[in-house]
N, CA, C and O atoms as a DFTB+ gen file, in Angstrom:
380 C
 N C O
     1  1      -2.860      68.498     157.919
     2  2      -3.675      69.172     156.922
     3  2      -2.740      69.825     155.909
     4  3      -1.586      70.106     156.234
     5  1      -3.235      70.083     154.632
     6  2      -2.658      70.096     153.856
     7  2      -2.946      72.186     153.713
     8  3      -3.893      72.809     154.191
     9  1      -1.980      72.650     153.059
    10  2      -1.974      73.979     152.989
    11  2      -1.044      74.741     152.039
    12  3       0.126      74.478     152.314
    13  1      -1.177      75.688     150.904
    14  2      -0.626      76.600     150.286
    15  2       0.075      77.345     150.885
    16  3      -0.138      77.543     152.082
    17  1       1.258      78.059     150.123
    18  2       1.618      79.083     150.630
    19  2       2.454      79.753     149.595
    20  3       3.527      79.245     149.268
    21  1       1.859      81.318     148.838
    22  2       2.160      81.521     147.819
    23  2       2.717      82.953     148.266
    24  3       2.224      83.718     149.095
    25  1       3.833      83.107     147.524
    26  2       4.727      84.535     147.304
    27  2       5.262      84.915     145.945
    28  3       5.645      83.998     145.218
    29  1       5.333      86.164     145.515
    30  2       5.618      86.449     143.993
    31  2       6.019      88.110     144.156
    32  3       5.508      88.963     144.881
    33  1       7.112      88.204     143.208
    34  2       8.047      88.889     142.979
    35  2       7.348      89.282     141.532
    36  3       6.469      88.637     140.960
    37  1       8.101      90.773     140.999
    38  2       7.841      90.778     139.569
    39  2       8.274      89.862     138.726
    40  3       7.739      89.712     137.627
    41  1       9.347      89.099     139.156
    42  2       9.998      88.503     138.131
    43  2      10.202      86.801     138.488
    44  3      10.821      85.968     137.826
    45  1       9.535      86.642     139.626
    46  2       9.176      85.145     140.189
    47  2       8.024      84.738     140.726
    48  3       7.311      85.676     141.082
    49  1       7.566      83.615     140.919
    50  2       7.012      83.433     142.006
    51  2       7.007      81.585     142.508
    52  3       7.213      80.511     141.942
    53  1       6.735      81.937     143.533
    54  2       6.764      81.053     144.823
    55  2       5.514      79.682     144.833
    56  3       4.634      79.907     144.002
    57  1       5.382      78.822     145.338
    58  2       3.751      78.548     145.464
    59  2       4.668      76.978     146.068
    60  3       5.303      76.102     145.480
    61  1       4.332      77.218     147.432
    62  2       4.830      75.633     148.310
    63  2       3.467      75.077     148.803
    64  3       2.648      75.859     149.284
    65  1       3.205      73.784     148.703
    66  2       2.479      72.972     149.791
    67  2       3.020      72.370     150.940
    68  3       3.969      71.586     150.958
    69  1       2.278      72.830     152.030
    70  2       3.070      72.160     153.256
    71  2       1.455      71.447     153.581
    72  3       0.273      71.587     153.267
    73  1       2.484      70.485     154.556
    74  2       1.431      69.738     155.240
    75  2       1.598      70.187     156.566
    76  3       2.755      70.175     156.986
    77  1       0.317      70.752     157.654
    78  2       0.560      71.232     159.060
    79  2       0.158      70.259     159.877
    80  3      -0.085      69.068     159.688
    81  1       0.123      70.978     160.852
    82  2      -1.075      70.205     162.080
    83  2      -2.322      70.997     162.046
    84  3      -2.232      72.121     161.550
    85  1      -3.176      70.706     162.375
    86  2      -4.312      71.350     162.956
    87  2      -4.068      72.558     163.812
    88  3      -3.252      72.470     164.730
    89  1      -4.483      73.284     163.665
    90  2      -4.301      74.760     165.228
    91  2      -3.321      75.592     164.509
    92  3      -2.898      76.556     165.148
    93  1      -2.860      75.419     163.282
    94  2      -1.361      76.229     163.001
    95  2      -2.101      77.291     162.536
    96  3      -3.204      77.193     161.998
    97  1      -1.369      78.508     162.785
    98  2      -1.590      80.120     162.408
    99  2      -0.943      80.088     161.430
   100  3      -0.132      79.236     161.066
   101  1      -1.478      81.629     160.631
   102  2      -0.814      81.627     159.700
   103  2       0.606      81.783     159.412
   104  3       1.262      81.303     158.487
   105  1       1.146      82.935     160.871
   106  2       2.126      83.051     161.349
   107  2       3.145      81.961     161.298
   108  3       4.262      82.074     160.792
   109  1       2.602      80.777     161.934
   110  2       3.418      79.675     162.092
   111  2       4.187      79.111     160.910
   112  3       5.382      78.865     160.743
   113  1       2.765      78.949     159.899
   114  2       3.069      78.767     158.826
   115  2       4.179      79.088     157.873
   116  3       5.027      78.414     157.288
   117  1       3.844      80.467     157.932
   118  2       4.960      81.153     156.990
   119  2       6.625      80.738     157.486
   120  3       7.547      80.326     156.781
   121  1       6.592      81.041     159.053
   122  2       7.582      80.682     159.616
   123  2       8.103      79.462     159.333
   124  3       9.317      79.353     159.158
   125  1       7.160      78.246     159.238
   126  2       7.817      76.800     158.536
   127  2       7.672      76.922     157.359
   128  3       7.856      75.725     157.140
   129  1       7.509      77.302     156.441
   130  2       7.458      77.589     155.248
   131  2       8.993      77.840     154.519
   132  3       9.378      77.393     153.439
   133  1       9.715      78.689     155.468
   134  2      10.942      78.291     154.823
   135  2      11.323      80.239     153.898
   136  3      12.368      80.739     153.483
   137  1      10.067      80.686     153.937
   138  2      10.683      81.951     152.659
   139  2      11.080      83.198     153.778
   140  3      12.044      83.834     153.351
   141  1      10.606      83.683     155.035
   142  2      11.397      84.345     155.504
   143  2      12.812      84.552     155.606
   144  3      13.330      85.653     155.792
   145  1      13.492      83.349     155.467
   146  2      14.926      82.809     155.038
   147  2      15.439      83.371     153.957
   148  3      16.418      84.114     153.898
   149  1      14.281      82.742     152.507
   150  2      14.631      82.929     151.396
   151  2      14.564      84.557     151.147
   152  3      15.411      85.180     150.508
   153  1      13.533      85.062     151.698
   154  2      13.309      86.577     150.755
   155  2      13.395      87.580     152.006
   156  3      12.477      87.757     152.807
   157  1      15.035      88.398     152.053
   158  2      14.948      89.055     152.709
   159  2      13.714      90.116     153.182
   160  3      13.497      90.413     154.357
   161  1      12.904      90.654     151.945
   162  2      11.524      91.210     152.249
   163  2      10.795      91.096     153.522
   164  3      10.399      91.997     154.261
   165  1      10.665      89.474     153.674
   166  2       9.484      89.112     154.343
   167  2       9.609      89.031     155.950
   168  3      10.216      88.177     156.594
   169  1       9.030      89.908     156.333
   170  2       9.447      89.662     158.193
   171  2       8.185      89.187     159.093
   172  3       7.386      88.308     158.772
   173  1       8.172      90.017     160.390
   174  2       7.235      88.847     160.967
   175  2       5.834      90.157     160.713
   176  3       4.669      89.940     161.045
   177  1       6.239      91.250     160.175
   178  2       5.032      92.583     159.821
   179  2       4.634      91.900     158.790
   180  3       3.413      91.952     158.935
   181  1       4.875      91.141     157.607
   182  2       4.520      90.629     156.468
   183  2       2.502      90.585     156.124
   184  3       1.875      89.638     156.598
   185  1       1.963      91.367     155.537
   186  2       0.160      91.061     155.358
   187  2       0.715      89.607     154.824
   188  3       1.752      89.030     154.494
   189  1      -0.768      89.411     154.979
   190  2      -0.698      88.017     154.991
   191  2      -2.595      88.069     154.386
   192  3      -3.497      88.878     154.606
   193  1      -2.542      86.988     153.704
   194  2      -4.525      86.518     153.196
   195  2      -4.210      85.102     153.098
   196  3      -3.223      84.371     153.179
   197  1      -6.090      84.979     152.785
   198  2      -5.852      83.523     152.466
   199  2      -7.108      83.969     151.414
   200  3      -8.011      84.732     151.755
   201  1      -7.000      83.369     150.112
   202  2      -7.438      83.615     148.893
   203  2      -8.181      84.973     148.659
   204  3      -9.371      85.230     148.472
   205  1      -6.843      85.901     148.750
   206  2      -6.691      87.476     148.456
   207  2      -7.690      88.245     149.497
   208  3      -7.972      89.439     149.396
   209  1      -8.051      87.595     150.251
   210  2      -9.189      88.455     151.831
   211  2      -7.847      88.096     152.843
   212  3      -7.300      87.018     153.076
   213  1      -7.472      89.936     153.499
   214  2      -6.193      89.591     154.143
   215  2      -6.833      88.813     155.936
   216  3      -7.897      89.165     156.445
   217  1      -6.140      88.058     156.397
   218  2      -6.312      87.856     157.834
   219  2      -4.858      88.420     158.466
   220  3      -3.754      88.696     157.996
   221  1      -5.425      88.432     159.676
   222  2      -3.876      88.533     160.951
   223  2      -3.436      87.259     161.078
   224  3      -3.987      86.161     161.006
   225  1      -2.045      87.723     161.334
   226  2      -0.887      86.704     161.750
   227  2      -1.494      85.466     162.728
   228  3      -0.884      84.398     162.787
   229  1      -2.512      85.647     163.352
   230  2      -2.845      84.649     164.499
   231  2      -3.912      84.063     163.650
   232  3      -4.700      83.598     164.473
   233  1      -4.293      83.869     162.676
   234  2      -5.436      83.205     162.096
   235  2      -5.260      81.539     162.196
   236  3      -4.122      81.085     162.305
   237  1      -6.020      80.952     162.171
   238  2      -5.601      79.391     162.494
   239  2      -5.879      79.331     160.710
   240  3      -6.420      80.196     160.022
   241  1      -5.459      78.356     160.387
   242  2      -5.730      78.041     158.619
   243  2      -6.137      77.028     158.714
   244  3      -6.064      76.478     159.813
   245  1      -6.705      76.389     157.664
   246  2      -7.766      75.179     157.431
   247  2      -7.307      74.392     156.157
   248  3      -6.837      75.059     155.235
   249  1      -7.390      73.205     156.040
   250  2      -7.172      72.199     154.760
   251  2      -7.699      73.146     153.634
   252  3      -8.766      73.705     153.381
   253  1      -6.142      73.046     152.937
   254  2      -7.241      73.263     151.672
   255  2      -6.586      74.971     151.504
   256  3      -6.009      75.284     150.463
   257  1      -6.764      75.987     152.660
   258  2      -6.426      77.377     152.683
   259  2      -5.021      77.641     152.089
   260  3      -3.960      77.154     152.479
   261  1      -5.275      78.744     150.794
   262  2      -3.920      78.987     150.228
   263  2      -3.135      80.680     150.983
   264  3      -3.548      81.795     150.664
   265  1      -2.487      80.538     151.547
   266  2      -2.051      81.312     152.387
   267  2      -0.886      82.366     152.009
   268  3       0.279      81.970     152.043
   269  1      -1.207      83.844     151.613
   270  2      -0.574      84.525     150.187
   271  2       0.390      85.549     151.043
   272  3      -0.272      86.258     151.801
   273  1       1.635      85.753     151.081
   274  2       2.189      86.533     151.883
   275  2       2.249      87.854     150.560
   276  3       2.642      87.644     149.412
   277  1       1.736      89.242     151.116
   278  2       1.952      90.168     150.326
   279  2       2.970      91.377     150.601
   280  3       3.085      91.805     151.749
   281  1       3.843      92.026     149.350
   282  2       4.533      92.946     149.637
   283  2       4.089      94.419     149.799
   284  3       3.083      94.799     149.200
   285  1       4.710      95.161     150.487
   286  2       4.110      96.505     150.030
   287  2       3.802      96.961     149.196
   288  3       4.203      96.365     148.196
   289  1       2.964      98.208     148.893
   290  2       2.952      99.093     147.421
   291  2       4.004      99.724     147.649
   292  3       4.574      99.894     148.727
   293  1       4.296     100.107     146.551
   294  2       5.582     100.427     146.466
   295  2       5.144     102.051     146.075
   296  3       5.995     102.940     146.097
   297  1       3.789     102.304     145.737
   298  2       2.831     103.423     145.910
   299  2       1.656     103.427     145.866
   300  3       0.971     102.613     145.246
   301  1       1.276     104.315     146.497
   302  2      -0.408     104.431     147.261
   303  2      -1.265     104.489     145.429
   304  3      -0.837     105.164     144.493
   305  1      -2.254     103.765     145.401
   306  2      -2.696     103.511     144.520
   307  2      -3.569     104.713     143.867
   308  3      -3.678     105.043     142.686
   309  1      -4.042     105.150     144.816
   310  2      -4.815     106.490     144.527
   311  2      -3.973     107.463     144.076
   312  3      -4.131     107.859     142.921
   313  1      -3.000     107.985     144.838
   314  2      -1.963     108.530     144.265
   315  2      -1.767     108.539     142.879
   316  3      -2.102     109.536     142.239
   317  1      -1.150     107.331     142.193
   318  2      -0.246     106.763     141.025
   319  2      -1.060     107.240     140.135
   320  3      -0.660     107.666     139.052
   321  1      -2.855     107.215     140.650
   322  2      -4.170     107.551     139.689
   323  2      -3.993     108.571     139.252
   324  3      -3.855     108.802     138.051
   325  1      -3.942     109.924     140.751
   326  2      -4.024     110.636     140.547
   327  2      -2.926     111.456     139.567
   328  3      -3.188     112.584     139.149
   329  1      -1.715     110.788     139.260
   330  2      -0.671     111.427     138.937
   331  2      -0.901     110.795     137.417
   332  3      -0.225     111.452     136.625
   333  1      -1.629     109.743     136.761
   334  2      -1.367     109.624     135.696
   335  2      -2.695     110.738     134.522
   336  3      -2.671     110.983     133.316
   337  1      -3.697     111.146     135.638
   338  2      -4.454     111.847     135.439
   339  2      -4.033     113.242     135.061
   340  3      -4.603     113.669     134.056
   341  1      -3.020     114.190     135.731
   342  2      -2.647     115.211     135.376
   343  2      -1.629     114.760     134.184
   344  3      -1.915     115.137     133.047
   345  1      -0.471     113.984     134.379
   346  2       0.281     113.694     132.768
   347  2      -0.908     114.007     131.169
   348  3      -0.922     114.766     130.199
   349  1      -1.839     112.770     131.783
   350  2      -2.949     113.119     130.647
   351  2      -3.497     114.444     130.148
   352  3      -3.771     114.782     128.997
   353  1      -3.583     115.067     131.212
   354  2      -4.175     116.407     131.075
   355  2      -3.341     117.301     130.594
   356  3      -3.772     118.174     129.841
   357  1      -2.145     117.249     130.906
   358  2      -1.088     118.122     130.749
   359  2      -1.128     117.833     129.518
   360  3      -1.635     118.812     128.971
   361  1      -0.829     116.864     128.568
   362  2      -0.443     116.761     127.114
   363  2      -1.156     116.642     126.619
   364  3      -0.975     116.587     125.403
   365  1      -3.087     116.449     127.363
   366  2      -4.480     117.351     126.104
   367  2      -3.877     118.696     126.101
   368  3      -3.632     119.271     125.041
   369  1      -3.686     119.098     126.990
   370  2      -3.486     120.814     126.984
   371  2      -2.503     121.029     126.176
   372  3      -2.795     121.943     125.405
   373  1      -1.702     120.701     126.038
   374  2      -0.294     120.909     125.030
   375  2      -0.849     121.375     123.404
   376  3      -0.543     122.291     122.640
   377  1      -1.665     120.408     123.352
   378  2      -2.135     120.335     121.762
   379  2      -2.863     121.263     121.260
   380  3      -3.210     121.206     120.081
């Protein structure tokens, strides 16, 4: 069976087709896939989805499934909100 497997950097990205067997996890996958090698980043903790809905490492994948290894935030999203919210505020208030 035929299968995706996409990774991206700010300044790259990735996108291999492999062909599996039937029964392969996603786990497996990535592992033949070849980029744990390539991108020190990626270990065996790596999230993992298959068209941006994350699954676990033991997921079996299906023909066709593009299989997206993701990196951390690099910050909590709510956070980043909350912090661009006071900047704003701070320099209405200035004026």
């Amino acid at each position: 069976m035929r299968v995706e497997i996409a990774y991206a950097l700010p300044d790259q990205q990735v996108l291999l087709a492999l062909d599996l067997a039937p029964g392969t996890t996603a786990a497996e996958a990535l592992r033949l896939s070849g980029l744990p090698q390539r991108f020190a980043d990626i270990d065996d903790a790596a999230a993992l989805g298959i068209f941006g809905r994350r699954v676990e490492a033991t997921q079996i994948l299906q023909a066709g499934d593009r299989l997206e290894v993701y990196r951390p935030l690099r910050a909590d999203p709510k956070e980043a909100r909350r912090e661009r919210v006071r900047r704003t505020r701070a320099q209405r208030d200035r004026r």
